[in-house]
ZAGULO-847087 format. One line per 4 residues: number of its first residue (from 1); their letters; for each residue x, y, z of N, C-alpha, C. Coordinates in steps of 0.02 Angstrom, whole numbers, m for minus. Example, Ala and Ser with C-alpha at 12.3 -4.5 7.8 and 13.67 -1.06 7.14 Angstrom:
1	as	660 m284 390 615 m225 390 660 m165 390; 642 m112 354 684 m53 357 645 2 394
***
This chain:
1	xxxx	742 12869 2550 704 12932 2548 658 12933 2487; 606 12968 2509 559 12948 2434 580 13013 2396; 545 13005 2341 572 13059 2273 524 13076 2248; 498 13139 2225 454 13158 2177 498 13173 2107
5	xxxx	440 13140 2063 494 13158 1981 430 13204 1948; 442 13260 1940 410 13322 1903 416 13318 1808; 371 13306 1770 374 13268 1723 380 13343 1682; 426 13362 1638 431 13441 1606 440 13490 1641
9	xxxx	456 13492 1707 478 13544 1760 507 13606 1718; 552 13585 1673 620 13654 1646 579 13666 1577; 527 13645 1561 487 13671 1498 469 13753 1522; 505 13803 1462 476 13883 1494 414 13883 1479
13	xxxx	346 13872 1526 306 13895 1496 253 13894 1572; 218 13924 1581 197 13958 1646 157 13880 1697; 111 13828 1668 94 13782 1672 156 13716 1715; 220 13711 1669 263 13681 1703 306 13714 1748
17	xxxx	299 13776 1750 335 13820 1800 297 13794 1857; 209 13794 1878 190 13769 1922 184 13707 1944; 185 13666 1924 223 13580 1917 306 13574 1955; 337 13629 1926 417 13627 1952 407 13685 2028
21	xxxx	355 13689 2048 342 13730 2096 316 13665 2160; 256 13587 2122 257 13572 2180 297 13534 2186; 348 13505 2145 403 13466 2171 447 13516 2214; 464 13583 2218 493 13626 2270 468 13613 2314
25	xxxx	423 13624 2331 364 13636 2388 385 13550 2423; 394 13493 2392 376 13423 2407 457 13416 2429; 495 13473 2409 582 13441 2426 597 13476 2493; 559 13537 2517 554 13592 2553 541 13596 2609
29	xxxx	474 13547 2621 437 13556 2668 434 13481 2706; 455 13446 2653 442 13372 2653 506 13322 2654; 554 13366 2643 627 13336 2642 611 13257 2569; 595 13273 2539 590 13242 2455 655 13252 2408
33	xxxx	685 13186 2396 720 13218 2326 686 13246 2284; 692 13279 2234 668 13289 2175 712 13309 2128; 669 13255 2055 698 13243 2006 671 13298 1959; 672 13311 1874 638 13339 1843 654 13326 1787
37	xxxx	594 13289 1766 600 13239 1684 593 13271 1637; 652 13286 1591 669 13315 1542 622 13261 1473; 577 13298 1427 546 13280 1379 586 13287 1316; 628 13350 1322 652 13361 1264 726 13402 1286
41	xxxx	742 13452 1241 801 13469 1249 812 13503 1298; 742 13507 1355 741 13579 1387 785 13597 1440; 808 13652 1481 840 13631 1547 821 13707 1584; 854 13710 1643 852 13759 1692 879 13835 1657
45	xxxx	926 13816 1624 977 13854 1613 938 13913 1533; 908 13870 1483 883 13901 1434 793 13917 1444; 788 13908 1516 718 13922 1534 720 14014 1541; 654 14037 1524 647 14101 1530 634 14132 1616
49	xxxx	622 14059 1653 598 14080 1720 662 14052 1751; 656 14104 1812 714 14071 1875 684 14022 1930; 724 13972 1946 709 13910 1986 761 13948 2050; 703 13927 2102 724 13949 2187 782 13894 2172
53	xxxx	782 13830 2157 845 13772 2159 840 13738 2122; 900 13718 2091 923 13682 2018 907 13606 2041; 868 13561 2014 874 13503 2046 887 13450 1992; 916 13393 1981 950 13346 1946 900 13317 1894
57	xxxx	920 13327 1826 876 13312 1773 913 13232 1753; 822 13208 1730 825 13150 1683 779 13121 1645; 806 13114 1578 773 13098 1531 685 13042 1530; 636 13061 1485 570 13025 1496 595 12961 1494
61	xxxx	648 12939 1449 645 12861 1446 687 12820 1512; 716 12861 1544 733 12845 1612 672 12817 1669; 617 12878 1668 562 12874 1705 551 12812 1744; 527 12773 1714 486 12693 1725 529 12643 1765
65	xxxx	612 12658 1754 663 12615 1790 692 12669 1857; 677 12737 1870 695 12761 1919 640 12760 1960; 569 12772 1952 525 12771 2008 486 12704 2010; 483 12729 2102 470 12671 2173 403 12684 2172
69	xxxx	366 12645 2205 306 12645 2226 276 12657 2285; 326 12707 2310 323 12749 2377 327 12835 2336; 373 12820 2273 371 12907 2272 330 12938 2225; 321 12993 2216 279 13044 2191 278 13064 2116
73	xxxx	237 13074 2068 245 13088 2007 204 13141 1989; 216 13205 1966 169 13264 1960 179 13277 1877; 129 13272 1826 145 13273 1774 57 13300 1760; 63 13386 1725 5 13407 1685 m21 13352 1655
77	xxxx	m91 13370 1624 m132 13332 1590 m105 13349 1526; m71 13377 1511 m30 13386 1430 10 13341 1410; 23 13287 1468 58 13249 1455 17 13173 1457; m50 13172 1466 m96 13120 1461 m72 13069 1413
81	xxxx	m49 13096 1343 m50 13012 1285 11 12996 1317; 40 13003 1372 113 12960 1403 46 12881 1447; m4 12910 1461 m48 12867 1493 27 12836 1577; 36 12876 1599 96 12881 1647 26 12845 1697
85	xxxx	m12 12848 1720 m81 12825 1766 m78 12766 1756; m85 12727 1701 m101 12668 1695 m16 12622 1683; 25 12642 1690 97 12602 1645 143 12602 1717; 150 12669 1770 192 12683 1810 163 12653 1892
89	xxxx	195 12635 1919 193 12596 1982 199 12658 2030; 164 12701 2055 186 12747 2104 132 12788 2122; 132 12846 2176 74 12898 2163 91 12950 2119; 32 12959 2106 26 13007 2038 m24 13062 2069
93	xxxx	7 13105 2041 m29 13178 2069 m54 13214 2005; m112 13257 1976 m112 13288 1910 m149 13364 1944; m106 13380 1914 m124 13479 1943 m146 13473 1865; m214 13496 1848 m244 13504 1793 m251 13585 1772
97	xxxx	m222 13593 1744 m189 13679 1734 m244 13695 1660; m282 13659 1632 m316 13657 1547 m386 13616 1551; m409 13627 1488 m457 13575 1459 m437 13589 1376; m400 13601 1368 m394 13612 1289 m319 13591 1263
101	xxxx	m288 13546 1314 m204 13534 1324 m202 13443 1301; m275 13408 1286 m255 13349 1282 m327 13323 1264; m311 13264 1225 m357 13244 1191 m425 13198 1235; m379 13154 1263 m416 13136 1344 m378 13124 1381
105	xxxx	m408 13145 1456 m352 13147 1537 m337 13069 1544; m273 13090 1555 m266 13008 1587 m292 13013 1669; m326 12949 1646 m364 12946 1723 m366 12896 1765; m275 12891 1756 m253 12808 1786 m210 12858 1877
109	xxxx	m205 12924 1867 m206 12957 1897 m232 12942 1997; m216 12948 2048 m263 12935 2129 m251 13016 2146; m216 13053 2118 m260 13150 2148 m234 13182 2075; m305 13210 2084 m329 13278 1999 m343 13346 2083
113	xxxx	m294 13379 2060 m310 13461 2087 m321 13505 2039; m362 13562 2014 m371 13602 1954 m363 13658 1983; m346 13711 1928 m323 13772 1945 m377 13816 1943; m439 13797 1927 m513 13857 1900 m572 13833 1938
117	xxxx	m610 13843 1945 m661 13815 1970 m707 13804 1889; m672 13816 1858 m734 13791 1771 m685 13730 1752; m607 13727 1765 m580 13675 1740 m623 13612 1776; m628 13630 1864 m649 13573 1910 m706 13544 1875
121	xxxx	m753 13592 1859 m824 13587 1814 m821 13526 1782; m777 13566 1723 m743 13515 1656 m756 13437 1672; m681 13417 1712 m668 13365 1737 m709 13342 1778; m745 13375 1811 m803 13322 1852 m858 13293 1797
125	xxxx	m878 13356 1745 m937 13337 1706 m918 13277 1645; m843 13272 1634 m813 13248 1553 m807 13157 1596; m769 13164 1644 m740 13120 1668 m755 13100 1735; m800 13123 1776 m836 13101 1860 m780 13115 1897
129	xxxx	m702 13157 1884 m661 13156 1933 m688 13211 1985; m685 13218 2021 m685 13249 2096 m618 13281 2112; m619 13345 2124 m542 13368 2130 m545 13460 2166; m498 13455 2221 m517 13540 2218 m480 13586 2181
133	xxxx	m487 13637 2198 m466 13701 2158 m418 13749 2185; m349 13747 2183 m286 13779 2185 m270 13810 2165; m274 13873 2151 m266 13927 2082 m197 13943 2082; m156 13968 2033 m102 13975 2019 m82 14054 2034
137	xxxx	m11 14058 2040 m7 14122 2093 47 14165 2029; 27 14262 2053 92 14294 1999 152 14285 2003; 204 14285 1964 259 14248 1977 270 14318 1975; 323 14354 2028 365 14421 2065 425 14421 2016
141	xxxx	427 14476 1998 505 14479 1934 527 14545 1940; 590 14557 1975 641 14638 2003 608 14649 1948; 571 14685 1920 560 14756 1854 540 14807 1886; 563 14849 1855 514 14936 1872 441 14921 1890
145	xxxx	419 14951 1916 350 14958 1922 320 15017 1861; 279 15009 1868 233 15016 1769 209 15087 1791; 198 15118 1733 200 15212 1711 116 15195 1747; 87 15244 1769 45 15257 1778 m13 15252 1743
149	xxxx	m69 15242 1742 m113 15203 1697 m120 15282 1668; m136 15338 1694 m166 15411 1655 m99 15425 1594; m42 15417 1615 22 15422 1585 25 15379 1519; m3 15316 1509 23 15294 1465 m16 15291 1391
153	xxxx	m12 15285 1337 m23 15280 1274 m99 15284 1277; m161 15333 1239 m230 15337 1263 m262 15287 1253; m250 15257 1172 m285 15215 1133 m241 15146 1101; m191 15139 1140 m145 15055 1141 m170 15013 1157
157	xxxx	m179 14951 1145 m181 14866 1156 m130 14850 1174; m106 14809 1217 m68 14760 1186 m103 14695 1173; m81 14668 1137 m118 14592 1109 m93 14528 1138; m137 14490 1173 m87 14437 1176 m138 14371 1165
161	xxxx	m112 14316 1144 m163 14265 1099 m89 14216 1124; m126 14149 1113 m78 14105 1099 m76 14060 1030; m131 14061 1012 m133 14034 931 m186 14087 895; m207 14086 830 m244 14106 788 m226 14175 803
165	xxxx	m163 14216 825 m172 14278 848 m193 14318 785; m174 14306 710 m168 14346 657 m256 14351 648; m254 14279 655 m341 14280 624 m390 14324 662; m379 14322 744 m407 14331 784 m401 14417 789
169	xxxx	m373 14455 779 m339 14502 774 m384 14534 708; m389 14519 649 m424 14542 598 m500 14527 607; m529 14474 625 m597 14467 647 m608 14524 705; m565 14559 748 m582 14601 805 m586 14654 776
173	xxxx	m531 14670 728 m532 14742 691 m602 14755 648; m620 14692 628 m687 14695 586 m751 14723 632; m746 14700 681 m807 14720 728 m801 14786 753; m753 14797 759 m727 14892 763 m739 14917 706
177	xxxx	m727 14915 649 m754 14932 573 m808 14946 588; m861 14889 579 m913 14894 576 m973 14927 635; m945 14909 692 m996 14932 729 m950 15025 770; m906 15018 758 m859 15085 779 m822 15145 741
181	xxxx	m841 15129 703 m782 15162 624 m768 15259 664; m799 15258 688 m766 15326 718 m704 15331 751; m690 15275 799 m636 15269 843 m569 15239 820; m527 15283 828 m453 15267 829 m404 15222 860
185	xxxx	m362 15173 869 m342 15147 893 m274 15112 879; m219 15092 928 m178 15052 892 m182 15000 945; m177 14934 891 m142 14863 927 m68 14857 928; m38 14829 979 40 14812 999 30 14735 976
189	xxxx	73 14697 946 69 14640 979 125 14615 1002; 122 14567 1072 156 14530 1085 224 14499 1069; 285 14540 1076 326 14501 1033 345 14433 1071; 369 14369 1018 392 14323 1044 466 14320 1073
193	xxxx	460 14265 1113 519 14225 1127 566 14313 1183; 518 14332 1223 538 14391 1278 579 14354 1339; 618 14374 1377 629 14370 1446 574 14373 1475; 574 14330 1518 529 14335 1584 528 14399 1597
197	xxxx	554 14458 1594 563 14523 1660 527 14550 1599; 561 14547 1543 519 14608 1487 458 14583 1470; 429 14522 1470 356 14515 1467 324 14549 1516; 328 14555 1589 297 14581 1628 318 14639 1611
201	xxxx	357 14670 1610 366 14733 1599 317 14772 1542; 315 14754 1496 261 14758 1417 204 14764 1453; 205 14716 1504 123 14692 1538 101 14749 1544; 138 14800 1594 119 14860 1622 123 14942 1579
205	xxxx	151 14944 1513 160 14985 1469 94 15015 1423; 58 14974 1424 m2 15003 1370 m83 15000 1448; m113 15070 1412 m174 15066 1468 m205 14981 1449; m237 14944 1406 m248 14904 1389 m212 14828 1354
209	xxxx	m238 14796 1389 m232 14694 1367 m284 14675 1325; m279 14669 1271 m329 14637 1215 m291 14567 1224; m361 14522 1297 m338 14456 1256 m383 14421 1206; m361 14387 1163 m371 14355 1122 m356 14277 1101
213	xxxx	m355 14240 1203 m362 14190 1192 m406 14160 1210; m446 14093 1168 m515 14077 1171 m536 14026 1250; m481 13982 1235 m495 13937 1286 m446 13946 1348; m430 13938 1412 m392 13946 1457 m416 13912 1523
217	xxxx	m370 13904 1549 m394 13848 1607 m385 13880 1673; m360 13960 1649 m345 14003 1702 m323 14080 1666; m266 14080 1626 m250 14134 1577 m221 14189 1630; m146 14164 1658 m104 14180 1676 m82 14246 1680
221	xxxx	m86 14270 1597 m51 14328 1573 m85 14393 1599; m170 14379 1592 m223 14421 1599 m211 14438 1695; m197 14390 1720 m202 14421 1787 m134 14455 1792; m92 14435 1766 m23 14474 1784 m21 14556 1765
225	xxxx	m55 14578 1675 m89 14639 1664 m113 14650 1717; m162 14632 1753 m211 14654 1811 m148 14685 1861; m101 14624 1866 m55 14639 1925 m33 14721 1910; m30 14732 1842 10 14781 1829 m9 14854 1814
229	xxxx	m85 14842 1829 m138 14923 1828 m152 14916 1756; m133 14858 1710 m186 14857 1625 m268 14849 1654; m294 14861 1598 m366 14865 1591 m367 14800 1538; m419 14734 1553 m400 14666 1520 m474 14684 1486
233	xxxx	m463 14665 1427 m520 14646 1392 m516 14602 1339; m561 14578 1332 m558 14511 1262 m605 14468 1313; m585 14402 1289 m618 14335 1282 m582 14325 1379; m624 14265 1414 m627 14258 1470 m590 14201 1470
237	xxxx	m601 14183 1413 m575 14095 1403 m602 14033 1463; m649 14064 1480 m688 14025 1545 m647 13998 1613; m604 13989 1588 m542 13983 1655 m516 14054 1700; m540 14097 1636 m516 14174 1699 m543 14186 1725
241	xxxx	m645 14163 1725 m663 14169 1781 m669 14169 1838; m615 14124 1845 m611 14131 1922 m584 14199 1939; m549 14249 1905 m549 14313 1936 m560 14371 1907; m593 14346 1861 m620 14388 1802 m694 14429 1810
245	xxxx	m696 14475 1830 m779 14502 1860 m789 14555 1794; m818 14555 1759 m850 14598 1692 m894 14651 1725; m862 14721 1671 m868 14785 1711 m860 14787 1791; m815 14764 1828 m796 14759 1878 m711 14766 1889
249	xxxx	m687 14736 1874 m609 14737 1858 m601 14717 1777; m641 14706 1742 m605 14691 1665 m683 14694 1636; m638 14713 1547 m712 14698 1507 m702 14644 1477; m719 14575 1476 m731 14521 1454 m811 14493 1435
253	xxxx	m792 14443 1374 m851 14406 1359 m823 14337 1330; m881 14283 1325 m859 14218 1304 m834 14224 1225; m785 14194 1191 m765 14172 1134 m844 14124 1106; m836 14159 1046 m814 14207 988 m852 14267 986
257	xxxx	m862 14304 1047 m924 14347 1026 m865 14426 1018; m838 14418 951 m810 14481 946 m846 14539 957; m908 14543 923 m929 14617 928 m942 14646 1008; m958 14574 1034 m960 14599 1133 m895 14625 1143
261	xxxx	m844 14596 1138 m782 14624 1147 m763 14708 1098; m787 14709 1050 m782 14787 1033 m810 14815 1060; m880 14803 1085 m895 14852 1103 m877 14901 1178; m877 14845 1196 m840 14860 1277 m765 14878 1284
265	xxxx	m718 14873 1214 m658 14911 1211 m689 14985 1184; m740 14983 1139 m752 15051 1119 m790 15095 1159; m812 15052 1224 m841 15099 1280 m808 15134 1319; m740 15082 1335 m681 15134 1379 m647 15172 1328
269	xxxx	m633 15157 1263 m615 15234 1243 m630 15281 1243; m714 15273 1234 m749 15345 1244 m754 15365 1313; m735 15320 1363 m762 15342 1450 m674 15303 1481; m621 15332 1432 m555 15344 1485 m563 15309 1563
273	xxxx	m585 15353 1623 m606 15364 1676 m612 15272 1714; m674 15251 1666 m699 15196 1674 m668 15151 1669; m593 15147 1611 m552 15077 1610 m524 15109 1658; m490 15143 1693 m446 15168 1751 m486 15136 1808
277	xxxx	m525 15144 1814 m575 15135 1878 m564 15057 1879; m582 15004 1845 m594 14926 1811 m500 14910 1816; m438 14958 1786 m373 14926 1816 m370 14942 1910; m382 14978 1910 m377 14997 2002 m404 14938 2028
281	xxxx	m476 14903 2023 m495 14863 2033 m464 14791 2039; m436 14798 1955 m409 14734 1944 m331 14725 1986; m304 14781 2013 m247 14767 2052 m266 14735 2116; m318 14784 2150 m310 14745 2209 m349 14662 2204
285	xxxx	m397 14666 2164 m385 14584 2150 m342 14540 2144; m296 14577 2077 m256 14524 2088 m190 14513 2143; m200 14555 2182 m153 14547 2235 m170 14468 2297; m202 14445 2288 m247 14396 2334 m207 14345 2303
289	xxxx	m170 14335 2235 m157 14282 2212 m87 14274 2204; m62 14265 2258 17 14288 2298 50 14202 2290; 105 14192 2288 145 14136 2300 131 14083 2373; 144 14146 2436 133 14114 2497 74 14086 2498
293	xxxx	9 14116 2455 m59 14085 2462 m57 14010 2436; m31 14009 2381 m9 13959 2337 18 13898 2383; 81 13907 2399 120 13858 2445 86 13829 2511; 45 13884 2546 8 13863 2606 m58 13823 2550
297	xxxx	m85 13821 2511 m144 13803 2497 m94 13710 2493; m39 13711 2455 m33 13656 2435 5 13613 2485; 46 13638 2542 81 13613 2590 3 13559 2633; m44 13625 2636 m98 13586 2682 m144 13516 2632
301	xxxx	m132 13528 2574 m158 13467 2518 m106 13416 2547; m66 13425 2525 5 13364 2534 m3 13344 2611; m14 13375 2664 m30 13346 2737 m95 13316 2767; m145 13365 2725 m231 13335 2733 m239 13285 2683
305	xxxx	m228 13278 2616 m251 13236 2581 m211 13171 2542; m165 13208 2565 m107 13145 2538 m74 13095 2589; m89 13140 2656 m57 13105 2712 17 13119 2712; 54 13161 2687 115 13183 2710 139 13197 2779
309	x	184 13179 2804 195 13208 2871 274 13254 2878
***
């Protein structure tokens, strides 16, 4: 029986959650073992996300002596300096979830799928790969459903960044200084190291998402706010465009243009009405970006382009 080995599957972090999604999909539909190559200490059990099925872990240095050259290897581009393309005897699959996750793609790789249509960009323009575009779906978590957007806090953020948040955070306040000094406001930020259920939950608590991350290959968090009636504003990180429509469902602009981003947080404070109008929006958008869409997009990849049967 052939095997797919999912390279960081039990890593908590939203990227290998979708990686440990198509080895499901490949054990599911396809009757596939699947393995899931532990990098580090990680496992199922201390992951923040729940797995539909626990499937048998083994270590990276195992890798090279367990896979055939009939079975399957799905490993992010975060894991490129393994150069797994050029060293491993098998097919190799790369769901390209970034452009800011690795120094260069390994491109020993026979299928690149991307999650953005700017990542596809990326990789066609950096590297001539050819690849389509699979977008990544909200992950569903039993929580309450979120206070009403009129109900909750007038003038809250919540903040969410994945690096430079401190820096990034005081350069934003500066552009509110300066070009806003009338308006009031508080930032939340993000606490670390949450449950899966209470991150989404937070998601939906403040009228507003100040993101504040620059680069993104999709920016996960921002559509899940959306999922949750927030009003997203900050940086687009060029990967959210794919569902990111400015003054339409969110106020976004490209990194670093802080003062664009104040100003368009300091427009819905003064016009309430208008971020309400832009979350309404942003729900039923993001409703389009469902799991089942997900699984049918990739079941028909694995049968049209891979030749699965």
């Amino acid at each position: 029986m052939k095997k797919v080995f999912v390279v960081g599957g039990y890593i908590p972090r939203g990227g290998t959650l979708m990686a440990y999604q198509l080895g499901r999909i490949l054990h599911e539909h396809f009757g596939m073992e699947c393995r899931i190559v532990t990098v580090g200490d990680e496992s199922s059990s201390s992951s923040v996300f729940r797995y539909e099925k626990e499937f048998e872990s083994i270590p990276l240095a195992q890798l090279a002596e367990s896979i055939g050259p009939q079975d399957i290897l799905i490993a992010n581009p975060s894991f490129s300096n393994h150069l797994f393309g050029f060293r491993l005897n098998c097919v190799k699959l790369m769901y390209v979830q970034g452009y800011s996750t690795y120094t260069c793609i390994d491109g020993g790789f026979q299928h690149y799928v991307c999650v953005s249509s700017f990542v596809r960009d990326f990789v066609h323009f950096v590297y001539g790969i050819e690849a389509p575009v699979i977008p990544p779906y909200i992950d569903g978590e039993p929580v309450p459903a979120p206070p009403a957007w009129s109900s909750r806090p007038t003038a809250d953020a919540l903040v969410w960044a994945k690096k430079f948040k401190a820096e990034f955070i005081e350069a934003f306040q500066k552009s509110m200084q300066k070009r806003h000094p009338d308006l009031s406001y508080k930032l939340v930020e993000m606490p670390e190291r949450l449950s899966r259920g209470r991150f989404i939950e937070l998601m939906g608590e403040r009228r507003y998402l100040l993101a504040l991350s620059p680069v993104e290959g999709f920016g996960l968090p921002s559509l899940e706010a959306m999922s949750r009636g927030t009003t997203v504003v900050g940086f687009h990180g060029n990967g959210g465009l794919e569902y990111m429509r400015d003054g339409i469902n969110c106020a976004v602009a490209a990194y670093p243009q802080f003062d664009a981003i104040a100003d368009r947080f300091a427009a819905l404070l003064r016009d309430p009405r208008r971020g309400e109008q832009l979350a309404e929006q942003g729900i039923r958008d993001a409703a389009g970006f469902t799991k089942a869409r997900f699984e049918d997009s990739w079941v028909r990849y694995f049968r049209e382009t891979m030749g699965l049967g």
